[in-house]
C-alpha positions as CSV (number, residue, x, y, z in Angstrom):
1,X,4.5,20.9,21.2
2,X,2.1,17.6,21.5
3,X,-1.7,17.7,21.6
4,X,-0.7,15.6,25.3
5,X,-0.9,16.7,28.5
6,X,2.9,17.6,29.7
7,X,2.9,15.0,31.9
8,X,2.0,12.5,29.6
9,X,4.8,14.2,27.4
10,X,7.4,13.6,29.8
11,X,7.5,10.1,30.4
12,X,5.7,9.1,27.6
13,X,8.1,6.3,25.8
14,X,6.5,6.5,22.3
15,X,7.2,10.5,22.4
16,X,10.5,10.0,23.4
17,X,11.1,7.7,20.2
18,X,8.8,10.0,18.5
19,X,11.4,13.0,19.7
20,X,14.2,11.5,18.5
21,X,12.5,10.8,14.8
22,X,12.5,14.4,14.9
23,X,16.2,15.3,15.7
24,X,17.1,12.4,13.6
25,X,14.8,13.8,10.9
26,X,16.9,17.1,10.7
27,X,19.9,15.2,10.5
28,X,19.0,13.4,7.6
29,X,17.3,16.2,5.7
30,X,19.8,17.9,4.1
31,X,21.7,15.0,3.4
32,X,23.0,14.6,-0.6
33,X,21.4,11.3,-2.6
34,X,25.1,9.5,-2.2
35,X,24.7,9.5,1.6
36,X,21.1,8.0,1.7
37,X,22.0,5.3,-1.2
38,X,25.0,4.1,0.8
39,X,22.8,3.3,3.6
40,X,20.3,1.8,1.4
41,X,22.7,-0.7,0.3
42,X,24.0,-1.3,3.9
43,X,20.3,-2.2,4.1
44,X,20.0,-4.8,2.1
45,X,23.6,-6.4,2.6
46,X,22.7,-6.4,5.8
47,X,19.0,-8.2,5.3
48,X,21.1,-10.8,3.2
49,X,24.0,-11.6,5.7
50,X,21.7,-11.8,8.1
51,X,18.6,-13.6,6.7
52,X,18.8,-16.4,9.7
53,X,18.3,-14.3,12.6
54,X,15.1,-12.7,10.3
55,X,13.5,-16.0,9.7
56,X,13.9,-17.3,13.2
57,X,12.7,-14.3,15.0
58,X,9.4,-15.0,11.9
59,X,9.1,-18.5,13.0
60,X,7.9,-17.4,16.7
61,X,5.4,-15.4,14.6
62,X,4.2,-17.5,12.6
63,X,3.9,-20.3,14.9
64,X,2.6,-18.3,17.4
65,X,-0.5,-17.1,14.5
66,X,-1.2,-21.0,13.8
67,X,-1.7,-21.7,17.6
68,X,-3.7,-18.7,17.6
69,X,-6.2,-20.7,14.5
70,X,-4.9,-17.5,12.4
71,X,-6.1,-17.4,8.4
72,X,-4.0,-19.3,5.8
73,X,-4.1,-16.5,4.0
74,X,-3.0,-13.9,6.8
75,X,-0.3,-15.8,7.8
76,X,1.4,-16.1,4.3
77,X,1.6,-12.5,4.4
78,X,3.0,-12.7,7.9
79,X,5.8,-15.4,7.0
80,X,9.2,-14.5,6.0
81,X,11.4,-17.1,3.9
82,X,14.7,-17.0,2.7
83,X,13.5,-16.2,-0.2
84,X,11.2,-13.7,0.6
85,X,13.8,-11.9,2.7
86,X,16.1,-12.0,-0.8
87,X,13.4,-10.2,-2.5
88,X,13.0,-7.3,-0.3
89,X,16.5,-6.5,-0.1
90,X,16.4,-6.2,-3.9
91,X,13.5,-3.6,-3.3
92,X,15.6,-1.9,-1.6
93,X,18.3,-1.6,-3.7
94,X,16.0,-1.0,-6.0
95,X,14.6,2.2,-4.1
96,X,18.9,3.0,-4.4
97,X,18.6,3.2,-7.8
98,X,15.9,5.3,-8.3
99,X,15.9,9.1,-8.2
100,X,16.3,11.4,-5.2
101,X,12.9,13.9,-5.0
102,X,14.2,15.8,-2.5
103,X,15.3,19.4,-4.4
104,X,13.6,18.8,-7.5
105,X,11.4,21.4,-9.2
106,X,8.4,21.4,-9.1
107,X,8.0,25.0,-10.7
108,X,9.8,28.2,-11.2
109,X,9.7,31.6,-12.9
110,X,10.9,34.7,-12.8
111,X,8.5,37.0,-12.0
112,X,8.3,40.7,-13.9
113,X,9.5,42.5,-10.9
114,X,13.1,40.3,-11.3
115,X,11.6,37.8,-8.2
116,X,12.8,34.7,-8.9
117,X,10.7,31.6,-7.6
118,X,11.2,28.1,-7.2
119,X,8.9,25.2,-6.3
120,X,11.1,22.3,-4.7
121,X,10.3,19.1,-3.0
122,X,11.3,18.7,0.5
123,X,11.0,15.8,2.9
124,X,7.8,15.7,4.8
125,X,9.7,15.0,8.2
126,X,9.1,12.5,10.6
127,X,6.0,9.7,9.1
128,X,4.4,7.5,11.0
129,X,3.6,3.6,9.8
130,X,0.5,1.9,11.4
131,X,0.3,-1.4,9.5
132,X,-0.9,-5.2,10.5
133,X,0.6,-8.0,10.0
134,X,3.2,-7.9,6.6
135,X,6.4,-7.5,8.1
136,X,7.9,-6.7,4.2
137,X,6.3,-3.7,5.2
138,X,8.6,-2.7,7.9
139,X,11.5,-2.6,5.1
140,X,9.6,-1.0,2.4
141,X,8.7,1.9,4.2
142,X,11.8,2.2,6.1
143,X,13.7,2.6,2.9
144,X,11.4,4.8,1.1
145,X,11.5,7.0,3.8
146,X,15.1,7.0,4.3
147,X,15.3,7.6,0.1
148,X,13.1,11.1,0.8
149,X,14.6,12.2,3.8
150,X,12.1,11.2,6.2
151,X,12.9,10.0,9.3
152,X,9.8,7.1,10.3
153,X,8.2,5.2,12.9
154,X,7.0,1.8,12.4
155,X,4.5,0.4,14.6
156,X,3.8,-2.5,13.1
157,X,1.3,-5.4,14.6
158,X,1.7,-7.4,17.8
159,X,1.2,-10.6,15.1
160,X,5.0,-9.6,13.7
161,X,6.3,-8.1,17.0
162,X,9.1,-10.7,16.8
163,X,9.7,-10.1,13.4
164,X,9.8,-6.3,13.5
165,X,12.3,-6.1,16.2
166,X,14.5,-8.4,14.4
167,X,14.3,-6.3,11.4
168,X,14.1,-2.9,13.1
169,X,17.3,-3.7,14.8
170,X,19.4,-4.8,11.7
171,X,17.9,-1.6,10.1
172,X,19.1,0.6,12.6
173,X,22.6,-1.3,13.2
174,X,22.9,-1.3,8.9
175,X,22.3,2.8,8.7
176,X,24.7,3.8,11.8
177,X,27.7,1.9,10.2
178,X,27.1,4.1,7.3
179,X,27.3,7.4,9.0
180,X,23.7,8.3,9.7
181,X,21.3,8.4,12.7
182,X,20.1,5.3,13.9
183,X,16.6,7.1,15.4
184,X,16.1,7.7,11.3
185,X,14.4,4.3,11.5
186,X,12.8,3.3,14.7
187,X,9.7,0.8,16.1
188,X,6.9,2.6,18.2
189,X,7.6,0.8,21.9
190,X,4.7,-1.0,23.2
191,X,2.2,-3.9,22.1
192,X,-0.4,-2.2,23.3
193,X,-3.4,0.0,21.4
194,X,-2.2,2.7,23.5
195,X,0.8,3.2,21.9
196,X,-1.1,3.4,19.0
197,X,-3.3,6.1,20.2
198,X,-0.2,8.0,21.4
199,X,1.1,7.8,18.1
200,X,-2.1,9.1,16.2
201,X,-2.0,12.2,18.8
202,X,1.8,13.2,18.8
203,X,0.5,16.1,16.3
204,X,3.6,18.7,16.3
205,X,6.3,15.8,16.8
206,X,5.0,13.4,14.1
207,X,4.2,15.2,10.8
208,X,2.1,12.8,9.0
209,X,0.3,9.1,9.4
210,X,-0.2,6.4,6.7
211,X,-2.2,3.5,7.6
212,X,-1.9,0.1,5.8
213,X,-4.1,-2.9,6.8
214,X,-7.7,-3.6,7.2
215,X,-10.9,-1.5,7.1
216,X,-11.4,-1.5,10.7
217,X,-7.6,0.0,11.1
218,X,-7.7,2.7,8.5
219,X,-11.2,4.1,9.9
220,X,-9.7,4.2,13.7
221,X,-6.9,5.8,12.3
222,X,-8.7,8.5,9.7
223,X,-11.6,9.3,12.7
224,X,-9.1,9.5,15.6
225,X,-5.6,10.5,14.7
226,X,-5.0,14.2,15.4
227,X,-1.9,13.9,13.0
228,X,-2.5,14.4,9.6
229,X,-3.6,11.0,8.1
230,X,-2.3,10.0,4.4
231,X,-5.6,7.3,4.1
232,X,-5.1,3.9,2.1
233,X,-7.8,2.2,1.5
234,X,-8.8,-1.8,1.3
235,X,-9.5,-3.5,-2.1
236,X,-12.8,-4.1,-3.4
237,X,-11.4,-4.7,-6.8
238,X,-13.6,-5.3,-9.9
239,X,-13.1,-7.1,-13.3
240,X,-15.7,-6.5,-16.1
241,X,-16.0,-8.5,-19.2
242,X,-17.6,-5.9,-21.8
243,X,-20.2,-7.2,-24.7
244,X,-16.5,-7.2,-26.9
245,X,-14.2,-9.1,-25.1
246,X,-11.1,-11.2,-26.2
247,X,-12.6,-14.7,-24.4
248,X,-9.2,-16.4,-23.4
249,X,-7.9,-13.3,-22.2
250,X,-10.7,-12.4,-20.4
251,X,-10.5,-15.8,-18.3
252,X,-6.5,-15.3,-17.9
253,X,-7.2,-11.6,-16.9
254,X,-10.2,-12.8,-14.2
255,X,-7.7,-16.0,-13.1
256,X,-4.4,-13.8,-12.6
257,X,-6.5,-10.5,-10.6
258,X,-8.1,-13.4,-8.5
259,X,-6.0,-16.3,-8.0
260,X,-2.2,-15.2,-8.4
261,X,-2.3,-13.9,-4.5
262,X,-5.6,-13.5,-2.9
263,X,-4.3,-12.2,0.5
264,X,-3.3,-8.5,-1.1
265,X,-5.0,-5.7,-2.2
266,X,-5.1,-5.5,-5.3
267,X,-6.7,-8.8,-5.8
268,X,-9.9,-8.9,-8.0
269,X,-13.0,-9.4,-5.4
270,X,-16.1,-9.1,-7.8
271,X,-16.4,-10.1,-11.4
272,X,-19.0,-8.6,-13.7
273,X,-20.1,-9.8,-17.3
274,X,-21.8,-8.3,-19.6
275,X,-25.2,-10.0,-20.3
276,X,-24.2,-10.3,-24.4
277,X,-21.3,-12.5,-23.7
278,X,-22.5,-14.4,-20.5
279,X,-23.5,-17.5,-22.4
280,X,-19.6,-17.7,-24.0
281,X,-18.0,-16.6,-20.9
282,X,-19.4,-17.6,-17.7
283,X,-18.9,-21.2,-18.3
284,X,-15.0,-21.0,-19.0
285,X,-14.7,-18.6,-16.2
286,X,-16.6,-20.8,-13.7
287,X,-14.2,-23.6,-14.6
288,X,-11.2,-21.8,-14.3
289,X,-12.2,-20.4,-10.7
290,X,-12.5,-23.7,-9.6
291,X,-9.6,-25.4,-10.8
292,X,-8.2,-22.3,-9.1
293,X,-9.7,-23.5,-5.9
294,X,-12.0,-20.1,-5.9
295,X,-15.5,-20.2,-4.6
296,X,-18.3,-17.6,-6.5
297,X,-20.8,-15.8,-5.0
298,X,-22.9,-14.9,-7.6
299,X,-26.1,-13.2,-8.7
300,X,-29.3,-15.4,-9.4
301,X,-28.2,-15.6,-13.5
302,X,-24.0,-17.0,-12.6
303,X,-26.2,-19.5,-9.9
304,X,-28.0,-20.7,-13.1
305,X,-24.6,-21.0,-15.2
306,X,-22.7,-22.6,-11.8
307,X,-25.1,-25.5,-11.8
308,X,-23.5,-27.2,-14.8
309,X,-20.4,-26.2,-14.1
310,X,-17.7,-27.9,-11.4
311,X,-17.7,-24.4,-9.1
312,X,-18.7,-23.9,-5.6
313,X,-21.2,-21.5,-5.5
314,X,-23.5,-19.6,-2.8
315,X,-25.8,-16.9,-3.2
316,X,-24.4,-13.7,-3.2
317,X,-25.3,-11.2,-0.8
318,X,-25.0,-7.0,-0.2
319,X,-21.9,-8.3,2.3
320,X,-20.8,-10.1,-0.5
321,X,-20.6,-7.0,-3.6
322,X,-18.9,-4.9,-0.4
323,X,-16.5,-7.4,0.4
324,X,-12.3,-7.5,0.6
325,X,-12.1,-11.1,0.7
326,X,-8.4,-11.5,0.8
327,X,-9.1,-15.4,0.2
328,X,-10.0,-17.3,-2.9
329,X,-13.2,-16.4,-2.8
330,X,-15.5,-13.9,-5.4
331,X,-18.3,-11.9,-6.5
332,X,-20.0,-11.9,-9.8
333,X,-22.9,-10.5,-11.5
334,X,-24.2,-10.5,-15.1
335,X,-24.9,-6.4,-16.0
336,X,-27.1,-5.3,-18.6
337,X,-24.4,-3.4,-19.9
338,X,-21.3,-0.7,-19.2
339,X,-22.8,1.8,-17.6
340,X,-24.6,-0.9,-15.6
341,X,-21.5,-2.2,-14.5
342,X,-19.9,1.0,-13.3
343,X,-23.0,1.9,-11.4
344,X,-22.3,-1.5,-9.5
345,X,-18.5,-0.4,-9.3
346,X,-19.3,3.0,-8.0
347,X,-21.3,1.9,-5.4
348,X,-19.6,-1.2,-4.1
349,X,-16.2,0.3,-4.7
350,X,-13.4,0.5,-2.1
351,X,-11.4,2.9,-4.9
352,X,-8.5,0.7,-5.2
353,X,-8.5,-0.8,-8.6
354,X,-11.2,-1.9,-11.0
355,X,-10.4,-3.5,-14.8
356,X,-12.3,-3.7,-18.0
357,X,-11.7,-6.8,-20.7
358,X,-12.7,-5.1,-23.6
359,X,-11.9,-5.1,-27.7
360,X,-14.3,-2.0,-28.3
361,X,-12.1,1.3,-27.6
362,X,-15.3,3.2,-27.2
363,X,-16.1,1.2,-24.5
364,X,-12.1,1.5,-23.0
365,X,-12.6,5.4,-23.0
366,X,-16.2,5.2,-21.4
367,X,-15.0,3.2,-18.7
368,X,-12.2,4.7,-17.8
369,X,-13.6,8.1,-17.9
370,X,-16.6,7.2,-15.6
371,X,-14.5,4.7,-13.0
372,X,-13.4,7.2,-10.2
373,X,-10.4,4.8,-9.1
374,X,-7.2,5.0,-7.7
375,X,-6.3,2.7,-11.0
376,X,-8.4,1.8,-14.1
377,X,-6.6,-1.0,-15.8
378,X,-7.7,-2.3,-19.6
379,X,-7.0,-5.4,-20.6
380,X,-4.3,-6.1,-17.8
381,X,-5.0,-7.6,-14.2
382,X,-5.5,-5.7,-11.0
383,X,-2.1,-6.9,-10.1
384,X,-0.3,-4.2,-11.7
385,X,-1.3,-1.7,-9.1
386,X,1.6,-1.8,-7.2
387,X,4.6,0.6,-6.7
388,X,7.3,-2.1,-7.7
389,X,5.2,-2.7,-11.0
390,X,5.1,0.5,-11.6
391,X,8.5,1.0,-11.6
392,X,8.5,3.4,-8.3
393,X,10.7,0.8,-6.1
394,X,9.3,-0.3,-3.3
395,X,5.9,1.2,-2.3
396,X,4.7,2.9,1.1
397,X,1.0,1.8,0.6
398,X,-1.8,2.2,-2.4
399,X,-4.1,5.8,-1.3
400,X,-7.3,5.9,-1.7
401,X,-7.7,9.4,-1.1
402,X,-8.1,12.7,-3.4
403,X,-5.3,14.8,-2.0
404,X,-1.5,15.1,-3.3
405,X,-1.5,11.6,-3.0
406,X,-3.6,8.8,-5.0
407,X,-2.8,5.6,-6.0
408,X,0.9,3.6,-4.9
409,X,2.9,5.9,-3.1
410,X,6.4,5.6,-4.3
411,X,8.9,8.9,-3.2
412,X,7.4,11.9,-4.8
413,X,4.4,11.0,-2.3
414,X,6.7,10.8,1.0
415,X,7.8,14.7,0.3
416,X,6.2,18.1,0.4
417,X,7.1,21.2,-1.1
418,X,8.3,25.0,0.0
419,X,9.0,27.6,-2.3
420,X,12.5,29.5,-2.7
421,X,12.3,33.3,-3.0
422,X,15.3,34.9,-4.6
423,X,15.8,38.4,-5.4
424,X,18.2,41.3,-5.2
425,X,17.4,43.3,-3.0
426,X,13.9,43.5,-3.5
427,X,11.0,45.1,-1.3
428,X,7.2,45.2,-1.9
């Protein structure tokens, strides 16, 4: 049963695809690791061979995003190169290598009466993908899913439209030639945010939503979606430079969490320094931001340190310390000291990732006791907080929430659990 109206139910084209997820779901199920692997591979052979008809189908994308006056930065993480489409077929083969969840233990005992009880993982069924404009995305997820069993809908944005549906379709033709369902892997018909809302409502046919993309996305899907929500969250990510801080690394740390891709998530948005090593620090870290082509929006104290330095800086403002950029643009404040900084963090905080730079291991263990983060990185960048770094294969977004799953989502997160009862003739 839906949560719509029958008549909505019956001709309804996103609950017929959602329908078919669900038979294709039980087919796939049960299905032994060798099964989904082979289709993995078909995956990516078939993202290779057919890397042309991808990049094509991305051009009328991205051209149609530069007539639109679309972000630099947005449409770099809409566009799809050779290159690009290389690298996501070796995610997914990858997500081949790695191990099947489905039927692992979680637990088990035998219980005094003789019981015996297992714990297993199980996939979670059908999952539904809201995400904006990163058509990578439509890959990743699709094989992760496919790796735990899942079958999944993608609805991508209108931005990739052309892009999805070329993908979607080679996805679908890659997975039937090796035995398996082609509704396993299916795009959510329609443009429009209806189909979106028929999506977040298809509670009973759909088993759970994960939302990747902006602020304004995840809230509308978190406050409206009557299907459970897995919620990942934006990136306010923060750097601190403690009192006793390495000074080169600290500016290679700040550089790299910044400045390696600004359009993701785990990009650093706010820097904060510790007053005792301002003097040493700011002025190399200015520098560096702007021979990095980054613009600072800084505190009154980094204004008075970005006047004899080569930096573009502004004033910063509330808008500023809550801000996801996603462009070479930052924060940064001078903080009396640790506990100073992490009362900044904890209120400015999106929960994605936040870093300390730091030679004290007192200091190390204070912050990363008191940082309530997805990910608390010490003396690495931001940019390790990702599935693929983390050795979990491709990843189905970063959560940001408290329940069974936190951080990058790699396979363990796509499944559920039951428990297996076992006895010998037993009665209570």
């Amino acid at each position: 049963m839906t949560s719509l109206d029958d008549a909505t139910a019956t001709t309804s084209p996103v609950l017929a695809t959602a329908r078919a997820a669900r038979t294709a779901a039980a087919a796939i199920a049960p299905l032994p690791r060798s099964a989904k692997d082979t289709a993995l591979l078909a995956i990516a052979d078939a993202l290779e061979a057919r890397t042309a008809e991808i990049v094509a189908a991305n051009a009328v994308d991205t051209a149609k995003a530069a007539a639109a006056g679309t972000s630099e930065t947005v449409i770099d993480r809409l566009t799809l190169t050779p290159e690009r489409v290389a690298a996501i077929a070796s995610d997914v083969r990858d997500v081949a290598a790695l191990p099947d969840p489905v039927g692992e233990v979680v637990r088990g005992n035998t219980l005094p009466n003789g019981i015996d009880i297992r714990q297993i993982r199980v996939p979670l069924g059908v999952v539904g993908i809201i995400y904006e404009a990163r058509p990578n995305v439509t890959v990743d997820a699709a094989a992760l899913c496919l790796k735990s069993g899942n079958a999944v809908l993608l609805r991508g944005s209108s931005s990739a439209y052309a892009s999805n549906t070329a993908l979607v379709g080679i996805l679908r033709d890659a997975i039937e030639s090796a035995g398996l369902p082609a509704d396993a892997i299916q795009l959510v018909p329609g443009e429009s945010r209806d189909s979106v809302r028929e999506l977040m409502r298809a509670r009973g046919l759909v088993d759970v939503l994960i939302p990747r993309g902006g602020a304004s996305l995840i809230k509308t899907v978190v406050e409206e979606s009557t299907v459970p929500v897995i919620e990942t969250g934006t990136g306010n990510c923060h750097v601190y430079v403690d009192a006793q801080a390495d000074l080169a690394m600290a500016v290679d740390i700040l550089i790299n969490s910044k400045a390696q891709r600004p359009s993701v998530c785990n990009a650093a948005e706010t820097l904060l320094v510790h007053r005792d090593i301002a003097g040493a620090f700011l002025p190399l870290a200015l520098d560096a931001l702007a021979d990095a082509g980054v613009t600072v929006h800084g505190d009154a104290e980094v204004l008075s340190y970005a006047e004899e330095s080569k930096v573009t800086a502004l004033p910063a403002t509330d808008e500023d310390w809550a801000a996801e950029y996603l462009s070479y643009d930052i924060a940064a404040a001078v903080v009396d000291s640790l506990d100073d900084a992490v009362t900044h963090i904890r209120r400015w905080t999106s929960g994605h990732t936040e870093a300390i730079v730091t030679t004290s291991q007192a200091a190390a263990r204070r912050f990363t006791q008191l940082v309530d983060s997805t990910t608390v990185a010490v003396n690495a960048s931001t940019r390790f907080t990702d599935g693929g770094q983390f050795g979990f294969g491709a990843e189905i977004g970063i959560s940001t929430q408290k329940l069974h799953a936190r951080g990058p989502m790699g396979l363990p997160e796509l499944t559920s659990t039951k428990y297996i009862v076992t006895g010998d003739g037993h009665v209570r």
